[in-house]
C-alpha positions as a Markdown table, in Angstrom:
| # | Residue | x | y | z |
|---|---|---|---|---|
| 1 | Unk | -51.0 | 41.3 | -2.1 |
| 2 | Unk | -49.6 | 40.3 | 1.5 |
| 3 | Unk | -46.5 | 39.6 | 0.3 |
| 4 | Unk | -45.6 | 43.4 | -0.9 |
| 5 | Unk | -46.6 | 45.1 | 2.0 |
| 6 | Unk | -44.6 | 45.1 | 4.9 |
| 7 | Unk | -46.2 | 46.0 | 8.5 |
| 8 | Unk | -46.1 | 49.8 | 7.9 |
| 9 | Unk | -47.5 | 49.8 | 4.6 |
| 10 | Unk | -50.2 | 47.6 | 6.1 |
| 11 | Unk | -51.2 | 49.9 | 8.5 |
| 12 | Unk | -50.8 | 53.0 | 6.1 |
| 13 | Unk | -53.6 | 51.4 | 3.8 |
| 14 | Unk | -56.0 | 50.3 | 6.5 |
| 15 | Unk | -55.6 | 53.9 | 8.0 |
| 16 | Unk | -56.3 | 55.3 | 4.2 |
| 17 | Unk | -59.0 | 52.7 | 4.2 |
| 18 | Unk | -60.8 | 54.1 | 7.6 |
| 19 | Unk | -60.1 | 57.3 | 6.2 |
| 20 | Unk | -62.1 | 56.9 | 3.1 |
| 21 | Unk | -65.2 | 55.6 | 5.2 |
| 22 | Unk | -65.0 | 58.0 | 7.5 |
| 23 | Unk | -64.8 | 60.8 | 4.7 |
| 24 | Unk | -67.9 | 58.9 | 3.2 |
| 25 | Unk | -70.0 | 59.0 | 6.3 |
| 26 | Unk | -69.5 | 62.5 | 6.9 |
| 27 | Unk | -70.7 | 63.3 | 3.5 |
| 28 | Unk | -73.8 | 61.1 | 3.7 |
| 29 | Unk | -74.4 | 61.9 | 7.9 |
| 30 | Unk | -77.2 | 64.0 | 6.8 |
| 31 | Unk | -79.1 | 61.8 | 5.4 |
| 32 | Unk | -79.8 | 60.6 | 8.8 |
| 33 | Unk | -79.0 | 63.4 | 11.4 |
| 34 | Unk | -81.6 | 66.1 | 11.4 |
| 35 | Unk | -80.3 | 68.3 | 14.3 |
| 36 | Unk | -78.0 | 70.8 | 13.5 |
| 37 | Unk | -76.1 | 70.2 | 17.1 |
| 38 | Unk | -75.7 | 66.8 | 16.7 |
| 39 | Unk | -74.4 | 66.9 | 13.1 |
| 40 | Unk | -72.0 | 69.4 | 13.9 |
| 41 | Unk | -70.8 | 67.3 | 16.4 |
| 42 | Unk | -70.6 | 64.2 | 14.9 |
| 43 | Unk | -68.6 | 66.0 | 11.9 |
| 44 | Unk | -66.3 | 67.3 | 14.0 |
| 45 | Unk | -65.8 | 64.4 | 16.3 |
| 46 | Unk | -64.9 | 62.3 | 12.4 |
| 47 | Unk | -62.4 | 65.3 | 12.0 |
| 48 | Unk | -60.7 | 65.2 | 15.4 |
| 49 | Unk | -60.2 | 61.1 | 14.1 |
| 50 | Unk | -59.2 | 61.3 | 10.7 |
| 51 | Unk | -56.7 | 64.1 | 12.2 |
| 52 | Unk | -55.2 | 61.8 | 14.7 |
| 53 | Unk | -54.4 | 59.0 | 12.4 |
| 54 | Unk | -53.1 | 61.4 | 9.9 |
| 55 | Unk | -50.6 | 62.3 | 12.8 |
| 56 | Unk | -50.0 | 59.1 | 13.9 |
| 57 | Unk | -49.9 | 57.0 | 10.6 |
| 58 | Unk | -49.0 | 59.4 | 7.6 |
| 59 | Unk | -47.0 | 61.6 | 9.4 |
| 60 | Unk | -45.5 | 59.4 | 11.7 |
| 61 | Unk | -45.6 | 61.4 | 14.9 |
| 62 | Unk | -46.3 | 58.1 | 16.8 |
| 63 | Unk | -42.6 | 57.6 | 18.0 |
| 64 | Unk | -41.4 | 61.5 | 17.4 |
| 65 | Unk | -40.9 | 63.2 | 20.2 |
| 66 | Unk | -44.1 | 63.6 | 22.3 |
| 67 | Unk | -43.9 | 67.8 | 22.3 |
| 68 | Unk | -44.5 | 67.8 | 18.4 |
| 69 | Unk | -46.9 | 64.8 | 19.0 |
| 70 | Unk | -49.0 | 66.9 | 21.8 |
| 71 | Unk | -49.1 | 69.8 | 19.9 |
| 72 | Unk | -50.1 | 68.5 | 16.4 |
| 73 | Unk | -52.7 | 66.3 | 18.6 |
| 74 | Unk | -53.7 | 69.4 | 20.4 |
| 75 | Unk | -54.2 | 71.5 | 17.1 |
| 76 | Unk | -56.4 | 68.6 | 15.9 |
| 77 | Unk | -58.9 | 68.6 | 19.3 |
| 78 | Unk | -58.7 | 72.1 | 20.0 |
| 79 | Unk | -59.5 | 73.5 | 16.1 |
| 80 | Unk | -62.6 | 71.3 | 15.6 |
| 81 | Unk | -63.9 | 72.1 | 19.3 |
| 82 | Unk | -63.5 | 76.0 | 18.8 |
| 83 | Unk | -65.2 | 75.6 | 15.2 |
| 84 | Unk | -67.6 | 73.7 | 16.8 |
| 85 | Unk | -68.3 | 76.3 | 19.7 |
| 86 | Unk | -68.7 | 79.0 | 16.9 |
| 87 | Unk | -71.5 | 77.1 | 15.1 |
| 88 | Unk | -73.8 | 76.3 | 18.2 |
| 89 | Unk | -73.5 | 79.6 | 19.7 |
């Protein structure tokens, strides 16, 4: 299988691949976190991550100029934190 991918398709797969396994453990967090405050946080933190490599990997921001970088990053911290501040107030 080595031998069709090149170094970005590589990385594009094991990004899909921590993608999926973060997906999953958001799904199934929980079954092990019984705060509400803690769960949200944890959800959101897994959101704040897939969104960065979504950026980075699928989109490619990683070498575009680093305004559109910033602001897609900041979209992806700055969301999650004010949806976050709404469900523990």
């Amino acid at each position: 299988m080595s031998y069709f991918m090149n170094k970005s398709t590589k990385l594009a797969f094991i990004s899909w691949l921590v993608l999926i396994v973060l997906t999953l453990i958001s799904v199934y967090l929980t079954l092990f976190i019984d705060s509400r405050a803690i769960y949200v946080g944890v959800a959101l933190l897994i959101v704040s991550i897939k969104g960065q490599q979504i950026i980075d990997i699928f989109m490619e921001l990683k070498h575009a100029p680093k305004l559109w970088r910033m602001l897609l990053l900041s979209y992806v911290i700055v969301v999650p934190l004010i949806i976050g501040l709404i469900y523990l107030v």
